[in-house]
C-alpha positions as CSV (number, residue, x, y, z in Angstrom):
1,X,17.5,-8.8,15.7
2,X,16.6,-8.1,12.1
3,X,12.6,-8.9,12.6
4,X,11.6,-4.9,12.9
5,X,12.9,-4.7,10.1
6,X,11.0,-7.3,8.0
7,X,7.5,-6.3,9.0
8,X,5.4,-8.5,6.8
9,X,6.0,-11.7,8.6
10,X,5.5,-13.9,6.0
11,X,8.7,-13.0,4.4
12,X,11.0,-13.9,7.1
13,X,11.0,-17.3,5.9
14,X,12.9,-16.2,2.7
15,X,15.9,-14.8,5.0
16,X,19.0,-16.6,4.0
17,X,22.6,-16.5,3.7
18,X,24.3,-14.6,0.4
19,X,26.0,-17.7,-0.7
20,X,23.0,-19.0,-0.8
21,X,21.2,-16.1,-2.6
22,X,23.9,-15.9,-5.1
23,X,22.4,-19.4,-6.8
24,X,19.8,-17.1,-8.2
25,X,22.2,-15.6,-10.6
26,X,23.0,-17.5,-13.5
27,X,25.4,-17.3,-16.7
28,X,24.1,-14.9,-19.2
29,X,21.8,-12.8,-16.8
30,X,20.8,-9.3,-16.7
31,X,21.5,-8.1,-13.1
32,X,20.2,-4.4,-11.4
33,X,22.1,-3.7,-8.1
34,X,21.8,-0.9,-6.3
35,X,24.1,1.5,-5.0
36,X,24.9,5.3,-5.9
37,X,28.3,6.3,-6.1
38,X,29.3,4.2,-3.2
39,X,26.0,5.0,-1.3
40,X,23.1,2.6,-0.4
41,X,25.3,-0.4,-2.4
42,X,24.3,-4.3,-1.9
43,X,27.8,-5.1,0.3
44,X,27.2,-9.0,0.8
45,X,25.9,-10.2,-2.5
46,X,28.9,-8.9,-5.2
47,X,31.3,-11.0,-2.6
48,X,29.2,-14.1,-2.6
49,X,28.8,-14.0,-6.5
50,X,32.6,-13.6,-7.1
51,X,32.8,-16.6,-4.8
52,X,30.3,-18.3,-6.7
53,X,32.0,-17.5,-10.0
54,X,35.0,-19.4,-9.0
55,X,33.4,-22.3,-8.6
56,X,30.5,-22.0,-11.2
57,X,31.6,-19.5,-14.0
58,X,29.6,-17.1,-14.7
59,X,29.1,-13.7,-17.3
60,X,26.5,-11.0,-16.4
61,X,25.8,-7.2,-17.1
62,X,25.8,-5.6,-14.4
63,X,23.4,-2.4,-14.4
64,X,24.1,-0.4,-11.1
65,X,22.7,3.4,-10.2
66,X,26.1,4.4,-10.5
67,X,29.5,3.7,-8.8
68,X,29.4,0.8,-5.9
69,X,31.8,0.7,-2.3
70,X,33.6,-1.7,-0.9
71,X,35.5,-2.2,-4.2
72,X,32.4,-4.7,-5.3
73,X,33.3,-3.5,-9.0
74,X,37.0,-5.1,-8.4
75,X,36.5,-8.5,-7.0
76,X,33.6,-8.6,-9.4
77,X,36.2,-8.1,-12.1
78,X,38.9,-10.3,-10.5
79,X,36.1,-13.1,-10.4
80,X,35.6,-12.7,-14.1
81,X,31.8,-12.3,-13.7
82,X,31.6,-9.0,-15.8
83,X,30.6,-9.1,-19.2
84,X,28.6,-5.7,-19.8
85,X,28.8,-3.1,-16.8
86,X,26.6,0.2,-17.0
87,X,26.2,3.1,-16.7
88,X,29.4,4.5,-14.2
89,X,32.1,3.2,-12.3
90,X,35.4,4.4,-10.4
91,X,37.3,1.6,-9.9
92,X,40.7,0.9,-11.0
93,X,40.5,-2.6,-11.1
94,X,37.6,-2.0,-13.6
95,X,39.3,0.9,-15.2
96,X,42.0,-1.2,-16.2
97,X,39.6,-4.0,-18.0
98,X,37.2,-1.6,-19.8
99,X,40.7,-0.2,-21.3
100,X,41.6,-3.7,-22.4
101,X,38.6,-4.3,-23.9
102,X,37.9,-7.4,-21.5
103,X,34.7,-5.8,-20.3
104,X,32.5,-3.9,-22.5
105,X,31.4,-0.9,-20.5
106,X,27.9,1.0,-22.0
107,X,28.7,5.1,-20.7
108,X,25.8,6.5,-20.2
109,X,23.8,9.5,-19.0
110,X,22.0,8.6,-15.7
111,X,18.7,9.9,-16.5
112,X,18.6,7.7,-19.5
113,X,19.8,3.9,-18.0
114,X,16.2,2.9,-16.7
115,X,14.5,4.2,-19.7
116,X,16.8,1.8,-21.9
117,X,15.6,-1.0,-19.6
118,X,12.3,-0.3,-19.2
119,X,12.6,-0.1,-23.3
120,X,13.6,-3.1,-23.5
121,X,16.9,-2.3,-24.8
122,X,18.6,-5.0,-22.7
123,X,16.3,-7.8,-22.4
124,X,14.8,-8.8,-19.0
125,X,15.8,-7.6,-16.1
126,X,16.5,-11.2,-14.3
127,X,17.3,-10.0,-10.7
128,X,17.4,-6.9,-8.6
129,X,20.0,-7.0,-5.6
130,X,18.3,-4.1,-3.6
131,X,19.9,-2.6,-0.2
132,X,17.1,-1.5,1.8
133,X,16.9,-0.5,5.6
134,X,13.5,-2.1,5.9
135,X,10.6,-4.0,4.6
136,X,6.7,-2.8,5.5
137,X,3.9,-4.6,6.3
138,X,2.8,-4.5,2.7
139,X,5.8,-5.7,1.3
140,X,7.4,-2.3,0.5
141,X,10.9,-1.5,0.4
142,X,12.1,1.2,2.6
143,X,15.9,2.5,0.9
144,X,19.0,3.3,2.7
145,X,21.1,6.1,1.9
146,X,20.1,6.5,-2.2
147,X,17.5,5.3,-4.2
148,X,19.8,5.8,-7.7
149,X,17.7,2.9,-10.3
150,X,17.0,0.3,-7.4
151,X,13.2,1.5,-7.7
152,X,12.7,1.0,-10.8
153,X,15.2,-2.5,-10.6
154,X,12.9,-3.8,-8.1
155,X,9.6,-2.9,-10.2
156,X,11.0,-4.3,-13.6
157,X,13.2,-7.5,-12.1
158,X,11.5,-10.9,-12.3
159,X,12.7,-12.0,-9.0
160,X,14.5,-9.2,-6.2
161,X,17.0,-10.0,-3.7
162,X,16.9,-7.8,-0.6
163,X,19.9,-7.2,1.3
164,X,18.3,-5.7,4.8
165,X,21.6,-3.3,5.9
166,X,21.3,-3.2,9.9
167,X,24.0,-0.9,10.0
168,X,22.0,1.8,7.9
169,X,19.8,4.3,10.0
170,X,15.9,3.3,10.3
171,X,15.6,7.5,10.3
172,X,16.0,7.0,6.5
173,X,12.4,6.1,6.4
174,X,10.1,8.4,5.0
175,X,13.0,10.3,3.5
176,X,12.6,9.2,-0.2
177,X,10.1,10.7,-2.7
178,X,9.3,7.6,-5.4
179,X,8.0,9.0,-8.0
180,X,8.5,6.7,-11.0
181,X,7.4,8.1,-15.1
182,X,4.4,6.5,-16.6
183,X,4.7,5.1,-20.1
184,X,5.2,7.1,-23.3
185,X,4.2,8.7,-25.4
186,X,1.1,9.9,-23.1
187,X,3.5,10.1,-19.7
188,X,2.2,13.1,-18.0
189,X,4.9,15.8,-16.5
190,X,6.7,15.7,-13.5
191,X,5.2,17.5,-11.5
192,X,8.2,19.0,-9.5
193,X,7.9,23.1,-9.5
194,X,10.3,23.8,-6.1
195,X,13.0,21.3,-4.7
196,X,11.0,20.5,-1.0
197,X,8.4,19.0,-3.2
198,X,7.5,15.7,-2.6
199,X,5.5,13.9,-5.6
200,X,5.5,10.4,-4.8
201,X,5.9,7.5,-2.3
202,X,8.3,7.2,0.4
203,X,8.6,3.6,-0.7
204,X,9.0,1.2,-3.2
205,X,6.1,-0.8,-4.1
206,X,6.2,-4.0,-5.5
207,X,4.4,-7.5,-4.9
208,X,5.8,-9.1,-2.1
209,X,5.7,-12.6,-3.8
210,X,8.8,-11.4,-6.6
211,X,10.9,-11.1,-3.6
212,X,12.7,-14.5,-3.7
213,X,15.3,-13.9,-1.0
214,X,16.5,-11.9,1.9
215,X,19.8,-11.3,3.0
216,X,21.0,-9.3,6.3
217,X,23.8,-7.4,6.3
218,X,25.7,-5.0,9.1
219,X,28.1,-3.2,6.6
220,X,28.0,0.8,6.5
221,X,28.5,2.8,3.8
222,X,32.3,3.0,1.9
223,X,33.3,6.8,2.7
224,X,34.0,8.8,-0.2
225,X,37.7,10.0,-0.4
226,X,36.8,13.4,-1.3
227,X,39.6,15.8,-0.6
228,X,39.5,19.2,1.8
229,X,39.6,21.8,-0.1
230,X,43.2,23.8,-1.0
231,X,44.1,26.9,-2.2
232,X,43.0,26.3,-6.3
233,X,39.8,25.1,-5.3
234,X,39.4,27.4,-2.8
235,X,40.6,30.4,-5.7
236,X,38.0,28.7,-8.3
237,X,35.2,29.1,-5.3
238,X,36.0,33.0,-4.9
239,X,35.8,33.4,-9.0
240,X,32.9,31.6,-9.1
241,X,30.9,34.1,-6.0
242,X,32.5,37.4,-7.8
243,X,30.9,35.6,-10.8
244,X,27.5,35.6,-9.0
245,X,27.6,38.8,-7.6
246,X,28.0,40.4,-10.7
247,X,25.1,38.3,-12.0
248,X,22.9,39.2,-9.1
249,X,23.9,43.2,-9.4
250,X,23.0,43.0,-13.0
251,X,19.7,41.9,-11.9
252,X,20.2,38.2,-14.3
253,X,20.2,35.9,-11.0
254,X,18.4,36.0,-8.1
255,X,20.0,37.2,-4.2
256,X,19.3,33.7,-3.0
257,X,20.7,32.4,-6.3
258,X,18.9,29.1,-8.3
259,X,19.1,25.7,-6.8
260,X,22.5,24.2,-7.3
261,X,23.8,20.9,-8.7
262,X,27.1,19.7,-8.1
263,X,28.7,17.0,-9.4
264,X,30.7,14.0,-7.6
265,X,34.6,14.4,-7.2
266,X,36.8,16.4,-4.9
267,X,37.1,19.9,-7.1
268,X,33.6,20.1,-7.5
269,X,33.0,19.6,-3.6
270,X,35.7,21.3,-2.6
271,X,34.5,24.5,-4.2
272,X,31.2,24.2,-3.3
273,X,32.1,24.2,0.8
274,X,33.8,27.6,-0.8
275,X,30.3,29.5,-0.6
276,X,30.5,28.8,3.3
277,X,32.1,32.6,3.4
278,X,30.3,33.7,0.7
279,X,27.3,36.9,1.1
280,X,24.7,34.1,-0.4
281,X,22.3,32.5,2.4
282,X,18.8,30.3,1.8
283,X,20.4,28.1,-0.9
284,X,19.5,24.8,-1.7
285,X,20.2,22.1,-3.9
286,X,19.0,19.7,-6.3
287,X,21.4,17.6,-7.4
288,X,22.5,13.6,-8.0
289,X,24.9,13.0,-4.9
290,X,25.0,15.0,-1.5
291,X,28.4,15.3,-0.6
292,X,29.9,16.8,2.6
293,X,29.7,20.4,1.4
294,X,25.7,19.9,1.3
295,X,25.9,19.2,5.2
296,X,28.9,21.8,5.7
297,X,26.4,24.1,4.3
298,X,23.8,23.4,6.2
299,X,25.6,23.6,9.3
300,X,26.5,26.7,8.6
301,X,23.0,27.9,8.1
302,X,24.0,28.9,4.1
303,X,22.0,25.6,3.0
304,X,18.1,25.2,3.6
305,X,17.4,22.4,1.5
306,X,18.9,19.8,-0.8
307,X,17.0,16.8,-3.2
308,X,19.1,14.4,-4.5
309,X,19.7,10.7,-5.3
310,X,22.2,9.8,-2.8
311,X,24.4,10.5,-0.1
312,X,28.2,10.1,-0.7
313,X,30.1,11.6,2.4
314,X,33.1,11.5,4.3
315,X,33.6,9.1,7.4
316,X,33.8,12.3,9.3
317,X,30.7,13.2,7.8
318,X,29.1,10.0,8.0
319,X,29.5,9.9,11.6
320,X,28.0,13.3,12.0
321,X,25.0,12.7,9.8
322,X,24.0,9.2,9.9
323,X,23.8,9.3,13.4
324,X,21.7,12.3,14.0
325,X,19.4,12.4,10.6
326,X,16.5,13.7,13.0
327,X,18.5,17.3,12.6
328,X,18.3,16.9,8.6
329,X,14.9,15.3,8.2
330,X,13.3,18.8,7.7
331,X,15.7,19.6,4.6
332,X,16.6,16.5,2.7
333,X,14.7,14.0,0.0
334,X,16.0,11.3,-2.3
335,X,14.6,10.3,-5.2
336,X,15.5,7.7,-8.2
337,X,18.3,9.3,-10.2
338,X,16.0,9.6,-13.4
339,X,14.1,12.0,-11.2
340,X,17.0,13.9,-9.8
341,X,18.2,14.4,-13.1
342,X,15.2,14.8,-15.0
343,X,15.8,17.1,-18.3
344,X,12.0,18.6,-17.3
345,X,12.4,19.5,-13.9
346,X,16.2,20.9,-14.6
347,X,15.4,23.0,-17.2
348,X,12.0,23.9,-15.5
349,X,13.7,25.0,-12.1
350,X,16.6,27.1,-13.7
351,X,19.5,25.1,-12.3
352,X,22.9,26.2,-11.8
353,X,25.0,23.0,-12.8
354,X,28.6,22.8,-11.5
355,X,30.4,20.0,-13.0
356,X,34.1,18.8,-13.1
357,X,36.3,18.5,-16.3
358,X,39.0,16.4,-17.4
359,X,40.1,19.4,-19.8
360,X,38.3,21.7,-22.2
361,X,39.7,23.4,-25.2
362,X,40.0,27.3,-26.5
363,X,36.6,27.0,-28.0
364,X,34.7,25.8,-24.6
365,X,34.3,21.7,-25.7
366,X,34.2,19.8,-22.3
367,X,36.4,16.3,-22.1
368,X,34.9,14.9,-18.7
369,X,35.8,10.7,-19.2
370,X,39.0,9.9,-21.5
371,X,42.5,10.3,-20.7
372,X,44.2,10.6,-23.7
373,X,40.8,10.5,-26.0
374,X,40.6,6.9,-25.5
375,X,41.0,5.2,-21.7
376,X,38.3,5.6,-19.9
377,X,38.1,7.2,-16.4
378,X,35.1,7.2,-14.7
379,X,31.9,7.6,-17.2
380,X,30.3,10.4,-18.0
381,X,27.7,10.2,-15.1
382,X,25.2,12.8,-14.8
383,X,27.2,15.9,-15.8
384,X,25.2,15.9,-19.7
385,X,22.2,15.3,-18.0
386,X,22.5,18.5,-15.9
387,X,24.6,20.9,-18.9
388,X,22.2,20.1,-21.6
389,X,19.4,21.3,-19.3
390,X,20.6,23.8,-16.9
391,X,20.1,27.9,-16.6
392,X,24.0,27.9,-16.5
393,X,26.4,25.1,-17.1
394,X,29.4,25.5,-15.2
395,X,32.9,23.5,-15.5
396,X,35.4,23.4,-13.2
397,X,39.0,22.2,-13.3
398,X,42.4,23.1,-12.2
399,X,44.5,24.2,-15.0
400,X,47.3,21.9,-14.4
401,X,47.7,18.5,-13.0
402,X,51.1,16.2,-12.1
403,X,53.1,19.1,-11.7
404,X,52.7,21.3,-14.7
405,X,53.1,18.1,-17.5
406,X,49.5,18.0,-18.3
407,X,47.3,21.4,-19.3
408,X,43.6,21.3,-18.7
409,X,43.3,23.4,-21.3
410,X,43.9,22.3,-24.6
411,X,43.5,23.9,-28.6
412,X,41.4,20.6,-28.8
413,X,40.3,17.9,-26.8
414,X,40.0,14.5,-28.0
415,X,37.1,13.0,-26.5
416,X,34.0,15.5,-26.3
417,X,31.3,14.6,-23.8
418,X,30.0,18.4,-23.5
419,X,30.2,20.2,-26.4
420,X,30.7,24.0,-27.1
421,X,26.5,24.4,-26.6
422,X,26.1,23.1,-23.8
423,X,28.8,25.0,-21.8
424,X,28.1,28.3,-20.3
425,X,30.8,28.7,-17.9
426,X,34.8,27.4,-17.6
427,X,36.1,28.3,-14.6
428,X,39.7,27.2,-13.2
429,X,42.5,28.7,-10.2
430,X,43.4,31.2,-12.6
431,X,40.2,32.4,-13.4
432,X,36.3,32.4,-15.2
433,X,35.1,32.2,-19.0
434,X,31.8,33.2,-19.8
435,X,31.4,32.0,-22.7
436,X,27.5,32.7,-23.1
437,X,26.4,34.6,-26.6
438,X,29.9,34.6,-27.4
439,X,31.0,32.8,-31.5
440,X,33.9,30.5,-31.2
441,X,36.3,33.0,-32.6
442,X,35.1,35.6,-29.0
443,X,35.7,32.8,-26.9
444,X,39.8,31.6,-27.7
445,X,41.3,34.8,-26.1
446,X,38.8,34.8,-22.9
447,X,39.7,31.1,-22.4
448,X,43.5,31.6,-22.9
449,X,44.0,34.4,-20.7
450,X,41.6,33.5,-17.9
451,X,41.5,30.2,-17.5
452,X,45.0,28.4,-19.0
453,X,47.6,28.2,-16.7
454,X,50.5,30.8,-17.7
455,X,53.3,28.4,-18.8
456,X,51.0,27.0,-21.5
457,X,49.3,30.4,-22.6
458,X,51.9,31.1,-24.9
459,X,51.3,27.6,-26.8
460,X,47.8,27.9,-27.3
461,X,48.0,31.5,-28.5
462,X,50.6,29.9,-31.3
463,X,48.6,27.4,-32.0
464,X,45.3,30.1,-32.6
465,X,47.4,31.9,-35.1
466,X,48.7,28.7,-37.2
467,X,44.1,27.8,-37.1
468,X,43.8,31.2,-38.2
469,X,45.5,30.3,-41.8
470,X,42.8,28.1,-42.4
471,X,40.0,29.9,-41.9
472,X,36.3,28.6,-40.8
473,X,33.8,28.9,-37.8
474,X,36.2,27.1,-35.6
475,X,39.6,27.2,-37.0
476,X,41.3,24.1,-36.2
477,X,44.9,23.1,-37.7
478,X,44.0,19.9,-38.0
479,X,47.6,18.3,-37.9
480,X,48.6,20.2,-35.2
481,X,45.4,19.9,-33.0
482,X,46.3,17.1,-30.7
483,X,50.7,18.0,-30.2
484,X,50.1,18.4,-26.7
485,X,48.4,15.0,-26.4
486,X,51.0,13.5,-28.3
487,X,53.7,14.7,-26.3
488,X,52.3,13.7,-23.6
489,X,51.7,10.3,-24.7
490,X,55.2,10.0,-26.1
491,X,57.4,12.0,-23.7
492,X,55.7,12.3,-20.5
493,X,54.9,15.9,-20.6
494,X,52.6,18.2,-22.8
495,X,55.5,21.1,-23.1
496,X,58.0,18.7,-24.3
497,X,60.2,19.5,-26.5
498,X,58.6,23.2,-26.4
């Protein structure tokens, strides 16, 4: 029975089915759903507007935390009801329409989407489909398993839809922290000085009259199809502790080390569960998604303490954590992803920030979202949120992908989300850049030799001497910059016809 959940009894009378829920969404209308990368996601209500679509066509923007489960984003875009979808995604389905231009898809830093909204920027917020494990006797909503923007949604929405997830863990209450910024230009700091503080409300507040529907669900979380780690991740890992240990003997980092980020995707928490054998104990984390390494960690006893928006774990995982968050209560928070990846707090708590690449080039630019320069993967999610703000921006990558025909390192990439200032560290199998204090011209050879694979090492040094004719900063030949991407485009492989 779903009425312990819904403890302000004069809401139960607003409990209804998601077909019938979906009427509130209209053509034209500016929609907030939750959901995290895959965690804490509305699962009935994207399934009842696709089938309302079909009948009733329908355009929206979607505004989501981040990526949703359940492939929502897919029969959304089968269904035809995306117009405008922000700020991240993963699916292919999607993928595949942002590319042909049949959905117009806003990339965006995560720290920035709710400001935008709360701007204005968009219009009204019409509704807010919020996942929540329960309701309080005062009307506030208790999340599931991430906040991400649903706080905010539910605050700046004219009417909120409440999908009540029976299948998420009541232990999730009183394990968020929502804190949400005042208006500016007189907002007053965050006032987050160590990651186990707590700064706000452990839920969200709204007036119980704006919630105009209820819906109950029994759907878990999607697990996320991160990958074990293998031997290049598991090489990148030991580069990256020698790198630290050399740090900490120098006296520049501390023996516990800074809190860590880490970013979404398989490399990045594949190398993180890497630090399971490392010397380091007491870390802790704050971050945007905890992932299975935060929990192998923990269970290891390297990991004391993690903040973050969301959690995005295996089924495995899951399995061990959902049903037994009494052992984690003690060492985990989540907040609203515009906390979590506050510029303040990052640059105020002296984060090391470990984020995946796409490729980089000789002179350290980071390419984290477009194949090619121009289709879009994923979105650049929080990884600019954390670089531009960290102690020490770190990329990681594997040098080569599909067998050798594509080099992660590149004379120049053709899409830059993170430029040359804002990364401190590239770090692949083969080994680690530093590329801190170091003038473009100091940073081609470290690169080349350290962090490109060995067949294409040769290529890039030929291509350094042809920039070198023409001089400059960052010499570039300009009609020889992008070959590799060319080749790849034409023939299948970057070393074709070398």
């Amino acid at each position: 029975m779903f009425e312990d959940r819904i403890r302000l009894a004069s809401l139960r009378d607003r409990v209804m089915s998601a077909d019938d829920a979906a009427r509130l969404v209209g053509d034209g209308m500016v929609v907030g759903m939750s959901g995290f990368t895959r965690a804490g996601d509305a699962k009935d209500m994207p399934i009842a507007l696709a089938k309302r679509a079909s009948a009733h066509p329908m355009k929206i923007t979607l505004i989501t935390g981040a990526s949703l489960g359940h492939d929502s984003d897919k029969t959304l875009t089968q269904a035809g009801v995306l117009a405008r979808r922000l700020p991240f995604q993963v699916d292919t389905t999607l993928r595949g329409a942002i590319n042909r231009g049949d959905v117009m898809f806003v990339d965006q830093h995560l720290s920035e989407t709710v400001e935008f909204l709360r701007a204005g920027q968009f219009g009204k917020l019409d509704v807010a489909v919020i996942e929540a494990v329960a309701i309080t006797e005062d009307g506030g909503l208790v999340p599931s398993s991430s906040v991400g923007n649903s706080a905010s949604f539910a605050i700046l929405a004219e009417k909120v839809i409440v999908e009540i997830n029976l299948a998420q863990p009541l232990a999730f209450e009183g394990m968020h922290d929502i804190w949400i910024p005042g208006q500016r230009p007189h907002r007053a700091p965050l006032p987050i000085v160590d990651v186990r503080d707590r700064v706000g409300a452990s839920v969200v507040k709204i007036a119980p009259e704006k919630i105009a529907a209820i819906v109950i669900t029994d759907t878990p979380d999607s697990a996320s199809n991160a990958l074990p780690p293998d031997a290049e991740t598991q090489r990148i890992a030991g580069h990256l502790i020698e790198f630290f240990q050399h740090e900490v003997s120098r006296g520049r980092l501390p023996r516990t080390l800074p809190a860590i980020q880490s970013g979404i995707g398989t490399i990045a928490n594949a190398v993180l569960t890497g630090f399971i054998d490392s010397p380091f104990e007491d870390l802790t984390m704050y971050s945007e998604v905890l992932q299975d390494s935060t929990f192998d960690l923990m269970d290891a006893g390297k990991m004391v303490f993690a903040s973050g928006s969301s959690i995005t774990v295996s089924q495995a995982v899951q399995d061990r954590v959902f049903g037994h968050l009494e052992r984690y209560r003690d060492k985990l928070v989540l907040r609203p992803q515009e906390v979590s990846n506050h510029p303040e707090v990052i640059r105020r708590l002296g984060l090391i920030a470990l984020n995946t690449a796409l490729e980089a080039d000789i002179y350290g630019n980071v390419n984290s979202t477009h194949v090619g320069g121009t289709h879009m993967m994923n979105g650049i999610g929080g990884s600019g949120d954390f670089a531009r703000n960290a102690r020490m921006a770190i990329f990681a990558t594997k040098s080569i992908a599909k067998e050798g025909k594509i080099s992660s390192i590149v004379p120049m990439v053709p899409h830059v989300d993170h430029n040359e200032h804002d990364v401190d560290i590239i770090v692949t199998e083969q080994g680690l850049a530093d590329l801190r204090t170091l003038a473009p011209r100091e940073r081609v050879n470290l690169v080349i030799d350290h962090c490109a694979h060995p067949s294409y090492r040769e290529v890039l040094r030929e291509y350094y001497r042809d920039a070198q004719r023409y001089g400059g900063q960052t010499p570039h030949a300009l009609e020889r910059a992008f070959d590799l991407h060319v080749n790849l485009r034409d023939r299948g492989s970057m070393l074709a016809g070398k």
